[in-house]
C-alpha positions in Angstrom: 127.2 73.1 123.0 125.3 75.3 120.7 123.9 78.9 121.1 119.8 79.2 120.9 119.9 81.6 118.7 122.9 83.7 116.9 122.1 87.5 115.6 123.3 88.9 112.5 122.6 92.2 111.1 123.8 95.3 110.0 125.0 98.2 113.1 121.9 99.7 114.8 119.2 96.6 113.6 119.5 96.0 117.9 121.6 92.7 118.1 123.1 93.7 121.6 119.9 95.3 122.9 117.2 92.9 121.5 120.1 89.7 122.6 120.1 90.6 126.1 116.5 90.9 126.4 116.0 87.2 125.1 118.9 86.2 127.0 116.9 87.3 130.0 113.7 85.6 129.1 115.2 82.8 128.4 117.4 82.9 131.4 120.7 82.3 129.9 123.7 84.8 129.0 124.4 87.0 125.8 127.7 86.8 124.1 128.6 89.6 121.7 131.9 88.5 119.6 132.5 92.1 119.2 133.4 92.2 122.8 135.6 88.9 122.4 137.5 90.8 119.8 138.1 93.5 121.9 138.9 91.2 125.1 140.9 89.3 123.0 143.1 92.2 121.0 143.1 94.2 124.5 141.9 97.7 122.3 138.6 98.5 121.1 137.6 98.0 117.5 138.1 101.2 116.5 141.5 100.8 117.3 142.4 97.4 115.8 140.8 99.0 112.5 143.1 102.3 113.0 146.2 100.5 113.7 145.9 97.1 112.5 143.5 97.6 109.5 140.5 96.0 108.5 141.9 92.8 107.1 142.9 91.9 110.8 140.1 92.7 112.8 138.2 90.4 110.6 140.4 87.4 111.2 140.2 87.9 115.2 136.3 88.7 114.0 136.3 85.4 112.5 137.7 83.6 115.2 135.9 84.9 117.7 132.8 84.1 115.7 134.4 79.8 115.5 135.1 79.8 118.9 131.7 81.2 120.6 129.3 79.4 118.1 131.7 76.4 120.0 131.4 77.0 123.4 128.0 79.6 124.2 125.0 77.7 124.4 122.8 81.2 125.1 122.4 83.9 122.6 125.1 85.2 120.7 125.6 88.5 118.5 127.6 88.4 115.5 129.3 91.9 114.5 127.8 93.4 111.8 130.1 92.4 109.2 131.2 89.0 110.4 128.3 87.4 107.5 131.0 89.1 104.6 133.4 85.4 105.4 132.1 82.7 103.1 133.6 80.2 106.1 131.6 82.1 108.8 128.6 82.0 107.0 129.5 78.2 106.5 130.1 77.7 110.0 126.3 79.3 110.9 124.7 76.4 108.7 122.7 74.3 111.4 122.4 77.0 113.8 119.5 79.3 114.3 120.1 82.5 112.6 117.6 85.5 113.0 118.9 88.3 110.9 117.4 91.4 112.5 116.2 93.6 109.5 116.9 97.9 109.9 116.1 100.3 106.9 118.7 102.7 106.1 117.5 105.6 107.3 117.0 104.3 110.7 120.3 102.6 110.8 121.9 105.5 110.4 119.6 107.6 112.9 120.4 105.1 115.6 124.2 104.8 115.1 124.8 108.2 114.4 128.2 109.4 113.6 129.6 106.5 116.3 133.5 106.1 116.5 132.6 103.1 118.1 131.5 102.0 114.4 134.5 102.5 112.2 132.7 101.7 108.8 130.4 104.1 109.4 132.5 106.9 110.2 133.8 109.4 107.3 131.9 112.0 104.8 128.6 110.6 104.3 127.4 108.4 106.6 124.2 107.8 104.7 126.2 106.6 101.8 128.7 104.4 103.3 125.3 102.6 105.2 123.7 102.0 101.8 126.2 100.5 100.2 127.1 98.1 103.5 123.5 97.0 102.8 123.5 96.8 99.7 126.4 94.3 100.0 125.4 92.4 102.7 121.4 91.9 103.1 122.1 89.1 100.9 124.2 87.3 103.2 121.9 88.4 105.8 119.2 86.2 104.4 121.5 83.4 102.9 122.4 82.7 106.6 119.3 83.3 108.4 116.2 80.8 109.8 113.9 83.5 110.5 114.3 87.7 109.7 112.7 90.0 111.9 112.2 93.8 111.2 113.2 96.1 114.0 112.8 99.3 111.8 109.5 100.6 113.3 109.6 97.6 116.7 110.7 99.0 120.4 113.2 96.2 121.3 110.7 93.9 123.5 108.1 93.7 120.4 111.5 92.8 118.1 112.4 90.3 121.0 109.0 88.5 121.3 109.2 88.6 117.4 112.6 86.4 117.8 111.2 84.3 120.1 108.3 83.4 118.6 110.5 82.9 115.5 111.8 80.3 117.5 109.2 78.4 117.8 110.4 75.2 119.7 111.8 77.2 122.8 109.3 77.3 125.4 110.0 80.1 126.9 107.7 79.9 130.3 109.2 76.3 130.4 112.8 78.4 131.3 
């Protein structure tokens, strides 16, 4: 089994929201490994990064990403930072990858000042989201099929644009 389609991109580029909207046209479930993390550790990620540190989340982050791109045959949302492992990026080769694109500024106007986000959280949240794109929209694109922009999109526009990305999914077929 193999998901449709996985999402990557950076927080607030939509994977969750824009997922579940093609999950629904296409009639089949969203997986987000940021919630297998959390199912899996039993705390949220805030607190895995608080009392465990970063280094761990990203090995349950990495194994949830194995074990879903495994067993979901739907669409599936990658964290945010789950590109940085060379051997996840690895493991996405074959699959199709649509990197949802968000500028800066509205990255950080749609995730605010979230605990939820624990990268993101400190002095200057504008700063700390440039340099997480500046060091991953590479790895974005090395890993993605097809990039979509969701910067200016409402979700459903961003979602057609995935779907039509897709190309050989027919979607009134499901």
């Amino acid at each position: 089994m193999s998901p449709i389609v996985v999402l990557v991109g950076p927080p607030g580029a939509g994977k969750t929201t824009i997922g579940q909207l093609i999950a629904e046209r296409l009639g089949v479930t969203l997986r987000d490994t940021d919630a297998d993390v959390e199912a899996r550790a039993g705390k949220t990620i805030t607190e895995i990064f608080t009392e465990d540190g970063e280094p761990a989340f990203r090995e349950l982050e990495r194994q949830a990403v194995d074990t879903a791109l495994a067993e979901h045959g739907g669409v599936l949302a990658l964290g945010g930072g789950a590109i940085m492992a060379e051997r996840t990026r690895a493991a996405l080769r074959g699959h199709r990858v649509v990197f949802l694109n968000v500028g800066m500024a509205e990255g950080v106007r749609r995730t605010g000042l979230s605990t939820a986000r624990p990268l993101l959280s400190g002095v200057n949240p504008r700063a700390t989201f440039k340099a997480l794109l500046d060091a991953r929209l590479p790895l974005y694109r090395e890993v993605a099929t097809a990039e979509v922009d969701t910067n200016s999109n409402d979700p459903e526009l961003a979602a057609a644009q995935v779907l039509e990305a897709l190309g050989d999914v027919d979607v009134r077929a499901v």
